[in-house]
C-alpha positions in Angstrom: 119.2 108.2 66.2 116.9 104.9 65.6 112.8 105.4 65.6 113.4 103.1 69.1 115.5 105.7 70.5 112.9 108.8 69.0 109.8 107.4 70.8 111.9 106.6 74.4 112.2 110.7 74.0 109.1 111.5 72.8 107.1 109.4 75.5 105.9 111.2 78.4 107.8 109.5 81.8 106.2 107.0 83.8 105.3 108.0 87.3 106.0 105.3 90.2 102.3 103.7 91.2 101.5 104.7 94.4 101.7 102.9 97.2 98.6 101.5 99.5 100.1 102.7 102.2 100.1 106.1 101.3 96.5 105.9 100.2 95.5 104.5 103.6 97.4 107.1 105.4 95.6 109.6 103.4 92.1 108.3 103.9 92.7 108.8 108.0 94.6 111.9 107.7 91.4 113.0 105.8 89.2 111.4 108.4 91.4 112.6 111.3 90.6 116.2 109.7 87.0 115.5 109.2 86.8 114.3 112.4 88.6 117.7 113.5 85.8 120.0 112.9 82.7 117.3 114.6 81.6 119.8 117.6 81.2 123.2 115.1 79.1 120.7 112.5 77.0 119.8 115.1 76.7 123.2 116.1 76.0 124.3 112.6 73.2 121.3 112.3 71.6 122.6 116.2 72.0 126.1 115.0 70.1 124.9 111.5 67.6 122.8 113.1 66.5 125.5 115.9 66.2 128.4 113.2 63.0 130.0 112.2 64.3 131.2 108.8 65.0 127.7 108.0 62.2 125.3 106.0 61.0 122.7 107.8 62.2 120.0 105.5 65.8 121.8 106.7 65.2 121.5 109.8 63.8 118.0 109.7 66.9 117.3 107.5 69.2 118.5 110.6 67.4 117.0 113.3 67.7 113.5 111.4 71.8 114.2 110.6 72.0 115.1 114.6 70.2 111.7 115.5 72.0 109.6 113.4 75.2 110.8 114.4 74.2 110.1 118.0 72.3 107.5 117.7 72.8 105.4 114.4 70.3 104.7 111.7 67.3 103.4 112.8 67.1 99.3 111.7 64.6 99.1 109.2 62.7 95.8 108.7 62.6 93.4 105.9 59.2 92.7 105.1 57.5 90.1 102.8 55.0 91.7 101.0 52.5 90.6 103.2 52.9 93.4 106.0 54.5 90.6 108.2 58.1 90.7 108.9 60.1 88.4 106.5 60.9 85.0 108.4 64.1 83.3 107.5 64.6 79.7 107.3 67.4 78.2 107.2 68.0 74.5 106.6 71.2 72.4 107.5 71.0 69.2 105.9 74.0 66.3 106.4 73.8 63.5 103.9 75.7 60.2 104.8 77.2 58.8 102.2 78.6 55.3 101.8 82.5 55.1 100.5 81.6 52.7 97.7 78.6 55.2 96.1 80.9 58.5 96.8 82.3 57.8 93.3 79.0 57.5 91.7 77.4 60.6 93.9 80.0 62.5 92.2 79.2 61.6 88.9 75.4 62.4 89.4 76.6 65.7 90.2 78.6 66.7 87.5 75.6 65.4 85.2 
């Protein structure tokens, strides 16, 4: 047996990659599942945010998972350090540019 031959036996089998396909069929199988079990989480957030054993950072906590769920996070604003919101500008500038100084334009440009 040649050391070629000893090393094919010794090294441990490749496995086939996997597919995307069968990733992506996984990802909404698990968020089919997830999806599944929506109305007893929500009843589990209620039942949290309602209960007087629960601390009120809890509760808060629920409350805030029930509203975005309904609801959607709430847009925050961009602000400029200024307590102003930030204004954005944005410029659209067209240059005309003559077919004899295109050439030389170029150049400028790569300088």
């Amino acid at each position: 047996m040649s050391e070629e031959e000893s090393e094919r036996e010794s090294a441990p089998a490749r496995l086939p990659a996997p597919r995307k396909t069968s990733r992506a069929r996984t990802l909404t199988e698990i968020r089919s599942l997830a999806r599944s079990h929506t109305r007893t989480a929500i009843r589990v957030l209620v039942g949290i945010m309602r209960s007087d054993d629960a601390t009120p950072a809890v509760r808060l906590s629920a409350a805030n998972a029930i509203l975005d769920r309904g609801w959607g996070k709430a847009a925050q604003p961009v602000e400029n350090g200024e307590d102003h919101p930030l204004e954005l500008v944005h410029r659209v500038e067209r240059v005309i540019v003559h077919p004899k100084d295109a050439g030389h334009a170029e150049a400028e440009n790569e300088a």
